[in-house]
C-alpha positions as CSV (number, residue, x, y, z in Angstrom):
1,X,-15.7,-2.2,-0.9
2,X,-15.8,0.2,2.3
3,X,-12.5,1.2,3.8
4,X,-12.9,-1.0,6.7
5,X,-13.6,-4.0,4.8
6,X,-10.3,-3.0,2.2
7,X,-8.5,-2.5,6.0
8,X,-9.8,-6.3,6.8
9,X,-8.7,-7.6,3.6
10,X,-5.1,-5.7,4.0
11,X,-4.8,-7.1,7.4
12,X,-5.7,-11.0,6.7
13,X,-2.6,-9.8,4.0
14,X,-0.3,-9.4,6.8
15,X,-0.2,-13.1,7.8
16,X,1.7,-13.6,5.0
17,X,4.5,-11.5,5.4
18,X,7.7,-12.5,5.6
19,X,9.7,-10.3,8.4
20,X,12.6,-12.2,9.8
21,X,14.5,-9.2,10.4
22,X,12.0,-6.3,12.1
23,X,9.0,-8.8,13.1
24,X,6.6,-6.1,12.1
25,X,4.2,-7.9,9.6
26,X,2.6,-5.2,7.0
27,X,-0.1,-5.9,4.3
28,X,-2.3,-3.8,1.8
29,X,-5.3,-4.1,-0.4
30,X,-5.2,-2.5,-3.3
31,X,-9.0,-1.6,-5.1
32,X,-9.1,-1.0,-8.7
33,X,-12.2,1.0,-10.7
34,X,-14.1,-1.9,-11.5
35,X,-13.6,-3.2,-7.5
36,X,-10.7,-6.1,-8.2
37,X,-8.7,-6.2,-4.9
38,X,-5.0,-7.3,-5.0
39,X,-3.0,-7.8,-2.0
40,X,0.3,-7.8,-1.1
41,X,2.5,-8.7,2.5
42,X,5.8,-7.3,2.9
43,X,8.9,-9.5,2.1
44,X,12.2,-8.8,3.8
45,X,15.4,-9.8,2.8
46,X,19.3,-10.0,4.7
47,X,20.0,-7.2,1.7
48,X,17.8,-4.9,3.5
49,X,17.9,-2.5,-0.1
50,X,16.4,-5.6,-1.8
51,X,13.4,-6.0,0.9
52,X,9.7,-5.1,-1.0
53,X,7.2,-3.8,1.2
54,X,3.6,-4.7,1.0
55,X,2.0,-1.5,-0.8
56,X,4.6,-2.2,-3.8
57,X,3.7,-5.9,-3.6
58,X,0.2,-5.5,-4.7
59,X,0.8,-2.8,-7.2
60,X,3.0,-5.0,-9.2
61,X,0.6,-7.7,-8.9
62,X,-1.9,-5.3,-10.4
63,X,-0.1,-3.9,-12.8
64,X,1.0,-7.8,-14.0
65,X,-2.3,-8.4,-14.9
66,X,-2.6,-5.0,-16.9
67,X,-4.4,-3.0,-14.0
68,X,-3.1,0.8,-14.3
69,X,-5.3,2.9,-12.5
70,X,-6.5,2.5,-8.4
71,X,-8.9,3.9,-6.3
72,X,-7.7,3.1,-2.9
73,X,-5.4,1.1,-1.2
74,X,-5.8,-0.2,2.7
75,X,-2.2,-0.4,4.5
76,X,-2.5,-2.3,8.0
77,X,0.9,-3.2,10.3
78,X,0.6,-4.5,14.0
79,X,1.9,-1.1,15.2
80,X,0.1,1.0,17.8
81,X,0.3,4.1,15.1
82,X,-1.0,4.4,11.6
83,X,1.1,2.4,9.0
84,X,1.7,4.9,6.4
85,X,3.5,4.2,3.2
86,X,7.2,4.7,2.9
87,X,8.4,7.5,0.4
88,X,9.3,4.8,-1.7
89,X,6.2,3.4,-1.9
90,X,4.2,7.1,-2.1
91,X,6.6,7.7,-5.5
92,X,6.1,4.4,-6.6
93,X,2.1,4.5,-5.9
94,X,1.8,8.5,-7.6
95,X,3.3,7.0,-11.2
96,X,-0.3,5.2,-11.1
97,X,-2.7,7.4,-9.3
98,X,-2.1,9.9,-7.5
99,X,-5.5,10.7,-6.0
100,X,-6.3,8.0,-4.5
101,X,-7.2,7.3,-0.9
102,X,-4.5,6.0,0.8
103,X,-5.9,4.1,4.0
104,X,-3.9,3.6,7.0
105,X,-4.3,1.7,9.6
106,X,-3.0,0.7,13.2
107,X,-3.0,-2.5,15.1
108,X,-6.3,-2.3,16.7
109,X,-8.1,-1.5,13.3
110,X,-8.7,2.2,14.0
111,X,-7.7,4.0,10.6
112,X,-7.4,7.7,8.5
113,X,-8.0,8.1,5.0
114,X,-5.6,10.5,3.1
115,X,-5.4,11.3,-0.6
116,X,-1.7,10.4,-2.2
117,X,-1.4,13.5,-3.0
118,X,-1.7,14.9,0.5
119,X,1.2,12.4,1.4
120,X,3.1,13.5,-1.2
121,X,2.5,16.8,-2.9
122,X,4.5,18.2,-5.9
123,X,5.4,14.6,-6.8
124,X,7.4,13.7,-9.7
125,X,5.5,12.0,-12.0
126,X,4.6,11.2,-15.9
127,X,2.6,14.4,-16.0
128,X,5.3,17.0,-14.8
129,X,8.4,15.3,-17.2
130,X,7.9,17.8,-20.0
């Protein structure tokens, strides 16, 4: 799938976030090696600590159905600037992969393609614990 088709899929995601609390709708499309797409929304909760947001959504979907390696993930939020992923997310997203593209995109569609690792280099990970 072409990034713009993954950013597509990420924001058709978004509709089904649940955002209450900031009314800023997120989604992401997550593309495995063999080109299975999951997809995930952000959830909110009143617990803000307890709220998910949509990168981490369809990771664990993935990794539930014994995915454990990506190639790419789209990330598209309503904002005028590029939705990047929280540090939570980057950490959670390098114990999988930590070169893949990470696309983000803005509002209007427009995007930039980053590797993980650019977004978060010298992570802490499975291969530096020893």
């Amino acid at each position: 799938m072409t990034e713009k088709e993954l950013v597509a899929v990420a924001r058709l995601a978004a509709e089904n976030a649940y955002v209450p609390y900031s009314k800023f709708p997120v989604g992401a499309a997550l593309e495995c090696p063999d080109g299975k797409v999951f997809t995930g929304c952000n959830v909110e909760n009143a617990a803000y600590g307890s709220t998910i947001c949509a990168e981490r959504t369809a990771m664990c979907k993935a990794v539930s159905e014994g995915y454990r390696v990506f190639t790419k993930i789209a990330i598209w939020g309503k904002g005028d600037d590029y939705t990047v992923p929280c540090g939570a997310c980057r950490q959670f997203m390098s114990e999988f992969s930590h070169d893949m593209d990470v696309i983000s995109a803005k509002g209007n569609g427009e995007y930039l393609s980053l590797k993980l690792y650019e977004l978060l280099p010298h992570s802490f990970n499975k291969e530096n614990l020893t």
